[in-house]
GUPA-102114 format. One record per residue (C-alpha): residue number from 1; y, x, z. Coordinates in pm, 1 decimal. Layout:
! GUPA-102114
+-----+----------+----------+----------+
: num :        y :        x :        z :
+-----+----------+----------+----------+
: NUM :        Y :        X :        Z :
...
+-----+----------+----------+----------+
***
This chain:
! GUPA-102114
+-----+----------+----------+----------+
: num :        y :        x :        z :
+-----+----------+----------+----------+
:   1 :  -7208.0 :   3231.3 :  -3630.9 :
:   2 :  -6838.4 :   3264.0 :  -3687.3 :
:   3 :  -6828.8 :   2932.6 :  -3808.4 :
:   4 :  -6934.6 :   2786.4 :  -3507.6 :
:   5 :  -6699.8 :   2987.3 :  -3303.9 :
:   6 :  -6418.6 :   2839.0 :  -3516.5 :
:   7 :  -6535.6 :   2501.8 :  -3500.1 :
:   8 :  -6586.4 :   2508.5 :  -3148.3 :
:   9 :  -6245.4 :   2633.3 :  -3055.2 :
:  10 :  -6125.9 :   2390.5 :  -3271.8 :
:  11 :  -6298.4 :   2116.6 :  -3094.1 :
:  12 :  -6174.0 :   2261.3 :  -2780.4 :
:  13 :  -5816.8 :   2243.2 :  -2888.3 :
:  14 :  -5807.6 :   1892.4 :  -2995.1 :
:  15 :  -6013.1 :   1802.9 :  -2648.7 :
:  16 :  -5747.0 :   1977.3 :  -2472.2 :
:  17 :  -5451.4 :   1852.4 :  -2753.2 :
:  18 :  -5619.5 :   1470.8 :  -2677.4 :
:  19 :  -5676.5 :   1548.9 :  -2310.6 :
:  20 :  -5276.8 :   1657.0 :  -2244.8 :
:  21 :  -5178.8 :   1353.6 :  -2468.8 :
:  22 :  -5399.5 :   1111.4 :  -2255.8 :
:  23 :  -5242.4 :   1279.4 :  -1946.6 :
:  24 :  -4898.1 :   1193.6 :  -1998.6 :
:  25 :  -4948.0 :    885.0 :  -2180.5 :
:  26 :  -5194.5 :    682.2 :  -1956.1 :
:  27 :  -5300.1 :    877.4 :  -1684.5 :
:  28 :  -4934.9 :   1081.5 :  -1560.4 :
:  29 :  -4717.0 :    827.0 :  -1403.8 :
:  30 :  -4354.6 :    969.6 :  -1341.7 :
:  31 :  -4172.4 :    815.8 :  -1013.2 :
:  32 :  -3845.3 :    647.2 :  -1054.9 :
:  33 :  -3546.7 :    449.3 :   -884.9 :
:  34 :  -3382.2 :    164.1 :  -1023.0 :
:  35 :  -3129.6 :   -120.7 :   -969.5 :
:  36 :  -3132.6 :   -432.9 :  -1078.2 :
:  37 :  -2873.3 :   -562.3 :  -1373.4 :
:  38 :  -2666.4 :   -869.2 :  -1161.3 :
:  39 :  -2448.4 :  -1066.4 :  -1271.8 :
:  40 :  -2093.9 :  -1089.3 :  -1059.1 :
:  41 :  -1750.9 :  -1134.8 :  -1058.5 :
:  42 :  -1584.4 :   -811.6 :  -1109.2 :
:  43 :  -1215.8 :   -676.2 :  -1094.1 :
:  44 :  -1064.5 :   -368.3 :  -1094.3 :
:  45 :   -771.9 :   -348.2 :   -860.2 :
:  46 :   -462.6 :    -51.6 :   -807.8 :
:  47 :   -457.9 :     84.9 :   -449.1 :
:  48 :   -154.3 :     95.7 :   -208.1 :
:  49 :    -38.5 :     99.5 :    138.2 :
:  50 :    206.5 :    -81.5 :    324.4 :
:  51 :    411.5 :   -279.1 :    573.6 :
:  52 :    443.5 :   -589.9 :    641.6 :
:  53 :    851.9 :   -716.4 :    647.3 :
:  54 :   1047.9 :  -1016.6 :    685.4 :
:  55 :   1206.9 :  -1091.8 :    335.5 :
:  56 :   1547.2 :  -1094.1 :    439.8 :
:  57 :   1620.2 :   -881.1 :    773.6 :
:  58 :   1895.7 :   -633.0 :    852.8 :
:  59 :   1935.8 :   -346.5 :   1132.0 :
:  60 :   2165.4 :   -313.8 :   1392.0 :
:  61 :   2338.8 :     26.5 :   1482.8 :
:  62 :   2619.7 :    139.3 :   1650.2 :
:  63 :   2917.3 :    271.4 :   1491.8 :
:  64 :   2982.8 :    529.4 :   1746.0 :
:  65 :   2807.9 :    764.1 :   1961.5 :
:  66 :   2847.1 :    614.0 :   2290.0 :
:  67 :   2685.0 :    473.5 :   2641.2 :
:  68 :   2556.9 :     89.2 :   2598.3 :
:  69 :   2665.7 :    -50.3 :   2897.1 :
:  70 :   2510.2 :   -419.2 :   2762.8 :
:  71 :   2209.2 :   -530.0 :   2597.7 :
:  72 :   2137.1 :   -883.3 :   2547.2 :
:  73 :   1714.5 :   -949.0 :   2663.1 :
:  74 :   1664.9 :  -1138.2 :   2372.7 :
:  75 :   1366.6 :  -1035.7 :   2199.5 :
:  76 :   1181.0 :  -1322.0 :   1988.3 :
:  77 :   1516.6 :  -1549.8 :   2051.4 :
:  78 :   1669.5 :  -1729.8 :   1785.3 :
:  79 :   2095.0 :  -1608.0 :   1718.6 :
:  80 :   2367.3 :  -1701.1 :   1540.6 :
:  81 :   2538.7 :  -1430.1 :   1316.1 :
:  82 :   2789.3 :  -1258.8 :   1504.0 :
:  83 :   2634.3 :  -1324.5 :   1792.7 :
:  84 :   2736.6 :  -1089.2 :   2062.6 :
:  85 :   2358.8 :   -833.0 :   2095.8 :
:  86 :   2528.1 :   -584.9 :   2302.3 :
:  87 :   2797.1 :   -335.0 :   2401.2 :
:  88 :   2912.2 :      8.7 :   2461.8 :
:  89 :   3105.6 :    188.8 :   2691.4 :
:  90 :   3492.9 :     96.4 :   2522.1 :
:  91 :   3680.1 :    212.6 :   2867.2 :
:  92 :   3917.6 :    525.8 :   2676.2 :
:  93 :   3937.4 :    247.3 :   2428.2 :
:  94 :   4125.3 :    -19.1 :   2649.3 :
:  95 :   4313.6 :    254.2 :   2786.2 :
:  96 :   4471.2 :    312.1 :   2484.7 :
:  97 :   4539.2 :    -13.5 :   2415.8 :
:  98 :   4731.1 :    -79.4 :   2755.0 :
:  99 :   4967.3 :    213.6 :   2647.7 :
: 100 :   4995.3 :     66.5 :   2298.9 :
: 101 :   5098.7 :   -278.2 :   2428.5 :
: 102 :   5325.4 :   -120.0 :   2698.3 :
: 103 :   5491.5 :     61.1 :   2435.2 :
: 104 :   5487.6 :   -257.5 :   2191.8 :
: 105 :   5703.8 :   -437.0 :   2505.3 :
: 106 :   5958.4 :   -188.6 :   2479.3 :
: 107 :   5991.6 :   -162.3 :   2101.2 :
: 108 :   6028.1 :   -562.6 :   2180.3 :
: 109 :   6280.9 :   -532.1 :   2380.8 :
: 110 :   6457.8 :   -228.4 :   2202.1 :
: 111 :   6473.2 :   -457.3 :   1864.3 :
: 112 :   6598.2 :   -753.5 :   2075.3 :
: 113 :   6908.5 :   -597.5 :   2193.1 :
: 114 :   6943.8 :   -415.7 :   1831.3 :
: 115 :   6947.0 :   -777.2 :   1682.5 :
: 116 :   7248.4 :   -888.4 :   1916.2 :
: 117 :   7445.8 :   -614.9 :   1765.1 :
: 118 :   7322.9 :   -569.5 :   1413.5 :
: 119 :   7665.7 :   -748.7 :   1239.4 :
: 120 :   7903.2 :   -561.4 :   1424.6 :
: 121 :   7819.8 :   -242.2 :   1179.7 :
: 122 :   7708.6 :    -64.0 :    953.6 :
: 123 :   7559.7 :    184.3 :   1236.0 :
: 124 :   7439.5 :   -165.1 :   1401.5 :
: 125 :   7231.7 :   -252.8 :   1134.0 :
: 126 :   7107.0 :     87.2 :   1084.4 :
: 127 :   6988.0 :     98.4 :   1406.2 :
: 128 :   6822.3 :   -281.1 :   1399.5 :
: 129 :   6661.5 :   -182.3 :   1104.1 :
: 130 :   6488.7 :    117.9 :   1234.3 :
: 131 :   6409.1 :    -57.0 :   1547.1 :
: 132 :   6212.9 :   -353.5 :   1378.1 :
: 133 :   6038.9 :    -79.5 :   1151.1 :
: 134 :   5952.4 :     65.0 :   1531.5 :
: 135 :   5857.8 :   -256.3 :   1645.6 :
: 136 :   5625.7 :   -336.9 :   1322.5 :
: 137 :   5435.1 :     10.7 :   1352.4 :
: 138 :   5324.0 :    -50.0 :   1739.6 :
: 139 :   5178.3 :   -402.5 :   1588.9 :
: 140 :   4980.8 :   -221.6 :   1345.7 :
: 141 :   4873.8 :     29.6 :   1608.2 :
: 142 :   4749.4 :   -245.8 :   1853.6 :
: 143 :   4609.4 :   -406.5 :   1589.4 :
: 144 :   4357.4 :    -81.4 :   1478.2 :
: 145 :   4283.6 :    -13.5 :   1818.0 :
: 146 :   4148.9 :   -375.3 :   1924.8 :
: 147 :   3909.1 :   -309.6 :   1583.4 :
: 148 :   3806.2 :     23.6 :   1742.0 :
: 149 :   3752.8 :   -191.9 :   2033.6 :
: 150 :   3576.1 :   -412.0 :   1871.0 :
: 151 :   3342.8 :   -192.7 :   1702.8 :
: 152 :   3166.4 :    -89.4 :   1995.0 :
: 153 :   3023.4 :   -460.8 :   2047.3 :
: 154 :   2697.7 :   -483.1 :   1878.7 :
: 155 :   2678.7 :   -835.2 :   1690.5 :
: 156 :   2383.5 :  -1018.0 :   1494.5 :
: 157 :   2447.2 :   -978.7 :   1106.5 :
: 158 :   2289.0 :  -1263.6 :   1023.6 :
: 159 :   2156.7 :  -1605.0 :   1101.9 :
: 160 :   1790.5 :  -1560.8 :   1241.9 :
: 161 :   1564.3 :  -1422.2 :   1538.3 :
: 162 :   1611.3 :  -1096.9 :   1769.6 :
: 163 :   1229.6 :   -962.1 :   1585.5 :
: 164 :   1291.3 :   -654.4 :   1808.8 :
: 165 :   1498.8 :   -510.6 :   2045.4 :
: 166 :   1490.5 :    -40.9 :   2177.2 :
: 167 :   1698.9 :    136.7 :   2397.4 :
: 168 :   1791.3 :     49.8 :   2694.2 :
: 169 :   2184.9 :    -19.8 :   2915.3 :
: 170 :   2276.6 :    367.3 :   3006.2 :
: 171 :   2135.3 :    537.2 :   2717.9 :
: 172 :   2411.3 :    697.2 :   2439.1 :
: 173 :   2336.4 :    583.9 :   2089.2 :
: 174 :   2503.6 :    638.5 :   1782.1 :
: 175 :   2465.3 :    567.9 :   1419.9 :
: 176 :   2136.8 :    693.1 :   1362.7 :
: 177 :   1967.0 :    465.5 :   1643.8 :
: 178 :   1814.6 :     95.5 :   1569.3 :
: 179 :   1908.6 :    -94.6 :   1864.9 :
: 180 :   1847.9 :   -448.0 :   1735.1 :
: 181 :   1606.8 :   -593.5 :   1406.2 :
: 182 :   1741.5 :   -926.2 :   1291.1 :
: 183 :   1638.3 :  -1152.8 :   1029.3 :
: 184 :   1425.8 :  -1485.9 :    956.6 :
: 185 :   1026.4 :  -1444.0 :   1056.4 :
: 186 :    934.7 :  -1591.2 :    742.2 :
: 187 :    892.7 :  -1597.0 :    478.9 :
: 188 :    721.0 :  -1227.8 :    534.6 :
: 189 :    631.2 :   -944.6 :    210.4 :
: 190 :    420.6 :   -617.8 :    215.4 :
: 191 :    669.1 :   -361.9 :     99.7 :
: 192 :    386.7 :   -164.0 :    -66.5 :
: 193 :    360.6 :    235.3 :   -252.0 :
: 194 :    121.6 :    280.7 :   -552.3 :
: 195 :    132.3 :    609.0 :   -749.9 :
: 196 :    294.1 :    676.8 :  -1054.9 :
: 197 :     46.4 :    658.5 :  -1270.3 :
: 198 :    -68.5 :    282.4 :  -1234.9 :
: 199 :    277.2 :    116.8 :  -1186.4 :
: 200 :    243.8 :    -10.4 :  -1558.8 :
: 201 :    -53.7 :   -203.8 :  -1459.2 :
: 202 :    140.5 :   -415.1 :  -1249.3 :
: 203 :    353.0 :   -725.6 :  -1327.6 :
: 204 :    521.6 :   -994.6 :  -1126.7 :
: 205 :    276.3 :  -1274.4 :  -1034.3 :
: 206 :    -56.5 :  -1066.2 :   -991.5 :
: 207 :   -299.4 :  -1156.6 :   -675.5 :
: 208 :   -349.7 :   -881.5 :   -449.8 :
: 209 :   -574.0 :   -830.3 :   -136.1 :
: 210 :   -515.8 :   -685.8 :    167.2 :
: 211 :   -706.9 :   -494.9 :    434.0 :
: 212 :   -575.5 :   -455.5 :    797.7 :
: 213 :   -738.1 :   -285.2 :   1092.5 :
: 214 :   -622.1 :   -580.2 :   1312.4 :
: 215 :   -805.0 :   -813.6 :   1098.6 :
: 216 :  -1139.8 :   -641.0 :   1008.1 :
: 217 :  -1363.0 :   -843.4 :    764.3 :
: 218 :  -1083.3 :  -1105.1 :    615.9 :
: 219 :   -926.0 :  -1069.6 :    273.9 :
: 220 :   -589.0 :  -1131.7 :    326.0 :
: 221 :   -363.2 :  -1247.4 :     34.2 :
: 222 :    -30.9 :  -1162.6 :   -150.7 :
: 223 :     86.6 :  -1202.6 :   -486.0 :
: 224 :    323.9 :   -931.6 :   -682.7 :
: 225 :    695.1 :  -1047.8 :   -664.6 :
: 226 :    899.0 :   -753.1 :   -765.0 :
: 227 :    857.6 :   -433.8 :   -872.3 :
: 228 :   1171.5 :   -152.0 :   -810.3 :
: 229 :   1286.8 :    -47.0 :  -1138.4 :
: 230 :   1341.8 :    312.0 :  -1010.5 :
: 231 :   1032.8 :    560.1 :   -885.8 :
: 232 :   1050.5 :    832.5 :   -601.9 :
: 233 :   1026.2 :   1158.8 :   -814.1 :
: 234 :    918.2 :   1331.8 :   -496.8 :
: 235 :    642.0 :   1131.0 :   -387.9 :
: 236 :    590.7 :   1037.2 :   -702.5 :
: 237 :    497.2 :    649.5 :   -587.4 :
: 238 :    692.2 :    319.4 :   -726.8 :
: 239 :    776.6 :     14.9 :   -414.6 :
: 240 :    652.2 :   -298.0 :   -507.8 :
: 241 :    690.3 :   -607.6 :   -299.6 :
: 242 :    395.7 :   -876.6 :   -249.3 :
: 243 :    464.3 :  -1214.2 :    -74.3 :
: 244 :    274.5 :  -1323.0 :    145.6 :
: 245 :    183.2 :  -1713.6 :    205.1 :
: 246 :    320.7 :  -1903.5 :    468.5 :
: 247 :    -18.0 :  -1955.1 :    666.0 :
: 248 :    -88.2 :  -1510.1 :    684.4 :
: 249 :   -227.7 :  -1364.9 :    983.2 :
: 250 :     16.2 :  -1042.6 :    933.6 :
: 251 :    265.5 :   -993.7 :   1183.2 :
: 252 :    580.8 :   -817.3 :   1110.3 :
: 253 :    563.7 :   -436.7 :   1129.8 :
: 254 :    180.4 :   -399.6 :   1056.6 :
: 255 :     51.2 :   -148.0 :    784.2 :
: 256 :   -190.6 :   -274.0 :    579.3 :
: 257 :   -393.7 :   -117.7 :    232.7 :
: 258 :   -289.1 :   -334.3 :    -76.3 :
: 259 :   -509.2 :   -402.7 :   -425.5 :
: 260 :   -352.9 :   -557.6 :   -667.5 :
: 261 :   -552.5 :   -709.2 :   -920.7 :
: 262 :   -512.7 :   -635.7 :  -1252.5 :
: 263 :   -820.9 :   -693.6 :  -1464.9 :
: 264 :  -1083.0 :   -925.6 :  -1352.0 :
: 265 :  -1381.4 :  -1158.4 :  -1500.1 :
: 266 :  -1549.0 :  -1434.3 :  -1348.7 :
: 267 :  -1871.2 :  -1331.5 :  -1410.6 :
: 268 :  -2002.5 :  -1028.1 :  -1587.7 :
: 269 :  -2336.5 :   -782.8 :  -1586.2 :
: 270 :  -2306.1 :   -517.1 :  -1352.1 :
: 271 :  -2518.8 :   -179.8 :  -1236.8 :
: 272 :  -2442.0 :     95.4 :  -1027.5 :
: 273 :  -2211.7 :    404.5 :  -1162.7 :
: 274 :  -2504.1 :    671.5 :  -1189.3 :
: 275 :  -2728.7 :    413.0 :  -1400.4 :
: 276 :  -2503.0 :    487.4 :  -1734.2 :
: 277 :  -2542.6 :    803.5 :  -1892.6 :
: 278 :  -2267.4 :    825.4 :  -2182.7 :
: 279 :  -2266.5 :    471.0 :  -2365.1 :
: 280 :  -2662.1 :    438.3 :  -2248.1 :
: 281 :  -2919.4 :    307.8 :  -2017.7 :
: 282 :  -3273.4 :    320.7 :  -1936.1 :
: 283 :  -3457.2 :     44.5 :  -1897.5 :
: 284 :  -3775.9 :     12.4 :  -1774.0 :
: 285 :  -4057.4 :   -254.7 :  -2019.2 :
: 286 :  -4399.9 :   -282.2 :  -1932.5 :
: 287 :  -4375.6 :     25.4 :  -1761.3 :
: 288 :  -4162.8 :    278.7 :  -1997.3 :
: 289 :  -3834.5 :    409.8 :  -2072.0 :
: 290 :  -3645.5 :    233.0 :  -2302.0 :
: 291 :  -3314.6 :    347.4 :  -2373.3 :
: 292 :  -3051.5 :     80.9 :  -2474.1 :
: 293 :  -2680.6 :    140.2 :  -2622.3 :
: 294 :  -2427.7 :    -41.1 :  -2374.9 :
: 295 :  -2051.9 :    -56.6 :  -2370.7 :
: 296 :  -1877.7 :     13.3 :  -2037.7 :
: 297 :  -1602.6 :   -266.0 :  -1972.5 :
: 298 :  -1452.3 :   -257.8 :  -1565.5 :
: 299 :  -1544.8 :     64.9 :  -1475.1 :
: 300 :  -1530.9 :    179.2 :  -1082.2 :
: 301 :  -1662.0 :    456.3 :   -880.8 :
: 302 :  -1965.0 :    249.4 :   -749.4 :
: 303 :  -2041.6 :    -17.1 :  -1033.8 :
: 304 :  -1952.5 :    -81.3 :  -1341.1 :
: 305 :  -1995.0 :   -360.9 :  -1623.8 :
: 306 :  -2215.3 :   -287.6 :  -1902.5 :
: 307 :  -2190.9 :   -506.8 :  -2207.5 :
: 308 :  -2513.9 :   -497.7 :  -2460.3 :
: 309 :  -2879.5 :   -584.6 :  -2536.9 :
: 310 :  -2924.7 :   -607.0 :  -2157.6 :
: 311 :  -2977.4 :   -946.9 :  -1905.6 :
: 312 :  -2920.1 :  -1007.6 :  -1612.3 :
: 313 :  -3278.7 :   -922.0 :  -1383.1 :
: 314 :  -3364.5 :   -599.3 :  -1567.2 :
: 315 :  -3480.2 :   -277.1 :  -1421.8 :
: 316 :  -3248.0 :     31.2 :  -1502.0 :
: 317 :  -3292.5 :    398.3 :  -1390.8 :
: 318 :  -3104.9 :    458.9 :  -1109.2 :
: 319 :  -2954.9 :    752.0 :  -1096.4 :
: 320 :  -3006.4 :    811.5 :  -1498.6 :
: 321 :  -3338.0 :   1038.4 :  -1598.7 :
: 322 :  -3179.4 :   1215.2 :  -1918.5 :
: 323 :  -3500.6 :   1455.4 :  -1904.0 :
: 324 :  -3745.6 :   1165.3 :  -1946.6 :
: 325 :  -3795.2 :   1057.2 :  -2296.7 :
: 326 :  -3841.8 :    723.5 :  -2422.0 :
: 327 :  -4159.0 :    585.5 :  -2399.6 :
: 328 :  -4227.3 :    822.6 :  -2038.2 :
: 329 :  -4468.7 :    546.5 :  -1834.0 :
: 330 :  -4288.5 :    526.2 :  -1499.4 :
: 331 :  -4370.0 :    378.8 :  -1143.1 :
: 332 :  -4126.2 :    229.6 :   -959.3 :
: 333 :  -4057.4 :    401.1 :   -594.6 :
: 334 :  -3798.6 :    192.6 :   -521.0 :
: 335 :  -3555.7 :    -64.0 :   -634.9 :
: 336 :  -3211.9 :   -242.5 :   -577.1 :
: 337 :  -2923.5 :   -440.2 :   -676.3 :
: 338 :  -2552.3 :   -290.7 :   -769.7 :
: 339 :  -2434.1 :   -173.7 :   -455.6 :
: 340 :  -2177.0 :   -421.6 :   -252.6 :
: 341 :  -2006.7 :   -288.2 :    107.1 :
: 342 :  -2036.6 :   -520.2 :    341.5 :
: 343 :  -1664.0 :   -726.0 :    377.3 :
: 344 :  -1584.7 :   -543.2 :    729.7 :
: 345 :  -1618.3 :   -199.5 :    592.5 :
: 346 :  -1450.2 :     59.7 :    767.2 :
: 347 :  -1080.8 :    153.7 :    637.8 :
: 348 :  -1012.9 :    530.2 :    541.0 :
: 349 :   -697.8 :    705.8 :    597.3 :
: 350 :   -490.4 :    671.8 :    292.9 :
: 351 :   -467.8 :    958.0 :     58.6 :
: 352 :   -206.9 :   1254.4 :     89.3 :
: 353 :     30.3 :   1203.5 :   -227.6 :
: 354 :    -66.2 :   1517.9 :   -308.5 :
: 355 :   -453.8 :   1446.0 :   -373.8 :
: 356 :   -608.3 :   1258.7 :   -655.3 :
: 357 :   -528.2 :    892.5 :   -650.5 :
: 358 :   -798.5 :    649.8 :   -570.6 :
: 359 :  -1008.0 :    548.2 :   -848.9 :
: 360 :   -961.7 :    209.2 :   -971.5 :
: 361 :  -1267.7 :     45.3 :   -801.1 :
: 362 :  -1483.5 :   -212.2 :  -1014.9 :
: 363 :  -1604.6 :   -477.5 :   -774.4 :
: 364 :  -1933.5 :   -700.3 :   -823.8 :
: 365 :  -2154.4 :   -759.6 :   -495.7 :
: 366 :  -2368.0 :  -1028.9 :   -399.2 :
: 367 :  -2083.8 :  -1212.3 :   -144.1 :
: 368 :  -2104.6 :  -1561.7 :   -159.3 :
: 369 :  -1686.6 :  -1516.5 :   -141.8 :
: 370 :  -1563.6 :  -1348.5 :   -462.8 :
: 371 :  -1225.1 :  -1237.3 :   -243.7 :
: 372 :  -1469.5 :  -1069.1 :    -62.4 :
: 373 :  -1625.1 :   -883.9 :   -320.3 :
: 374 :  -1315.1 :   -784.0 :   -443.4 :
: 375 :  -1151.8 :   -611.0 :   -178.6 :
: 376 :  -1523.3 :   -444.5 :     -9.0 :
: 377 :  -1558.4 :   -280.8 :   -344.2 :
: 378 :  -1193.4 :   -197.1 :   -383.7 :
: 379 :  -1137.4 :    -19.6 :    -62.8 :
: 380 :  -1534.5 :    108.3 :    -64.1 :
: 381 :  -1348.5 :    341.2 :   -395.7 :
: 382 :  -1078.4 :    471.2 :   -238.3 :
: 383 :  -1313.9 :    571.4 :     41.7 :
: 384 :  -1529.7 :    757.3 :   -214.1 :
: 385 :  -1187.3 :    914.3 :   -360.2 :
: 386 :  -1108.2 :   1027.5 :    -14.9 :
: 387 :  -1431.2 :   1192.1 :     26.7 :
: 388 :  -1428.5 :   1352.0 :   -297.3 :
: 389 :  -1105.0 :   1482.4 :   -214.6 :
: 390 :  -1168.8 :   1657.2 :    120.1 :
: 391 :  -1514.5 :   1807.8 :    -96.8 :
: 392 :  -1308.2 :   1970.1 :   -345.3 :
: 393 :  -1054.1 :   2119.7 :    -22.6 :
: 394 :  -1346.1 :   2237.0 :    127.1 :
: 395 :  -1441.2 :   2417.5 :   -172.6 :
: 396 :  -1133.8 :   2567.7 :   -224.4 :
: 397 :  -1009.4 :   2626.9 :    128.5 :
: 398 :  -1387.6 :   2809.4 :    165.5 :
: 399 :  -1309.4 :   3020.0 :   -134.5 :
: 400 :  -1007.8 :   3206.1 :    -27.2 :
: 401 :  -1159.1 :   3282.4 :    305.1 :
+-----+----------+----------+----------+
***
């Protein structure tokens, strides 16, 4: 009798030992998301923000504090360097200078009659000596007033067009105010900022992309063409100046968002960020995990390449499943490609200096316009940096409350 009791549990173990294998083998189907492995181009490009400037421009200000009594209404005119712009209020000025040249007529006369008598002696001489030294001095005099004089007329310091004209005839300005902004419209640059930390990734003759709020949806072009030697130790940024072609739809003062490209491949398999977990993913054949070594190349905070025993069409888990193992029979809920904002995605604010800099973003979509692709995914990083950003103030903020 206790033989049968032994075999029978031991039946009812294997039953229940086959019946738990059967179960999660065949019969247990565990949901999952994936993406699809595409192949796109793909870049990864350094974020910046900027304004748009003439190449060659200068600034007009006054060297004294004083009333403008003229302004020239010359705004988008063409002018001629030293071109009168303006003037201010010079009347102590002139007044001065009438008692300078009414004092230079008598010195005038004074060395006139001393010259009539200067051989008749020694005293004579003397006395025409000190007269023409007299005489000489009121010269210089008049002479350093009529600059003072003319110092107070506001001239163009350059060749090239009035781009913009402030303040107005009555107002005082001095040295510190920007009456006038002169210089040739074109050719135009983005005078640009990018942190610190990514200003070796940049040389001379590297494409950028720009993003404006005036021109939502278009991928507006530069290229680098110099790079200031010296950093800002406060802000902790390097300047960097991009050109900009001939045919731009930038205007002169706009701010635009800048990535320069410094990696990039024509074509290359891509999946979304959360789909690699450490140098792996998980594929999904016939219906089960698979997992598969990869290399990540251009890495963003969206997509990223993935270079290995993978082609282009295949199903990866999407976000990764570490806690399924291989061989786990799966049913696919739902599926996708690498994620690609659309081209007129919505600009963030940039960054303060003080926050984490934006990720550089890997870029692969499904945009028939690889320009496109580039900047959507670009700019779609430094969003997520943003947000990231303000989570982690939150957290901290919340904390010391």
């Amino acid at each position: 009798m206790k033989l049968w009791r032994i075999l029978g549990t031991a039946v009812l173990l294997i039953a229940a030992g086959g019946g738990y294998y059967g179960y999660v083998n065949f019969l247990h189907v565990e949901p999952v998301k994936t993406s699809i492995v595409a192949q796109a181009p793909v870049s990864e490009a350094i974020y910046g923000t900027g304004t748009v400037e003439p190449q060659r421009w200068a600034k007009v200000v006054p060297l004294q504090r004083r009333r403008l009594v003229e302004l020239c209404t010359c705004e988008g005119q063409n002018v001629r360097a030293g071109q009168v712009l303006g003037r201010q209020d010079d009347a102590e000025e002139r007044s001065a200078l009438r008692e300078l040249e009414v004092s230079n007529q008598q010195a005038q006369r004074d060395l006139d009659r001393a010259e009539k008598d200067r051989g008749k002696s020694d005293a004579a001489q003397t006395e025409y000596e000190q007269r023409w030294t007299q005489f000489e001095e009121s010269k210089t005099r008049i002479a350093a007033q009529k600059v003072r004089i003319d110092g107070l007329v506001l001239r163009a310091p350059l060749d090239g067009m009035v781009l913009r004209r402030d303040g107005e005839v009555g107002e005082i300005a001095g040295p510190t105010d920007v009456l006038f902004w002169v210089g040739p419209p074109a050719p135009m640059q983005v005078v640009a900022e990018v942190n610190e930390e990514e200003i070796n990734r940049i040389v001379v003759g590297q494409k950028a992309f720009l993003r404006s709020e005036a021109f939502p949806g278009q991928a507006l072009r530069a290229s680098v063409s110099q790079i200031t030697p010296k950093g800002d130790p406060t802000r902790k940024t390097f300047r960097i100046y991009l050109l900009l072609p001939p045919d731009t739809a930038l205007r002169i003062g706009m701010s635009v968002e800048a990535n320069i490209i410094f990696r990039e491949k024509a074509s290359a398999l891509v999946v979304p960020a959360e789909a690699v977990a450490g140098d792996t993913v998980q594929v999904v054949v016939n219906d089960r995990i698979e997992r598969v070594p990869v290399t990540v190349g251009i890495r963003g905070s969206r997509n990223v390449e993935i270079i290995g025993d993978v082609s282009r069409g295949m199903a990866v888990l999407s976000p990764a499943r570490l806690d399924l193992a291989d061989g786990t029979k799966v049913r696919i809920e739902s599926q996708s490609k690498p994620a690609s904002p659309p081209p007129d995605a919505s600009l963030s604010p940039a960054p303060d200096q003080d926050t984490a800099p934006p990720t550089p973003a890997a870029v692969a979509g499904a945009s028939t316009d690889p320009d496109n692709a580039v900047i959507s995914a670009a700019i779609s990083a430094h969003i997520d940096s943003v947000v990231n950003d303000a989570r982690r103030n939150v957290g901290r903020f919340g904390a010391n409350r």
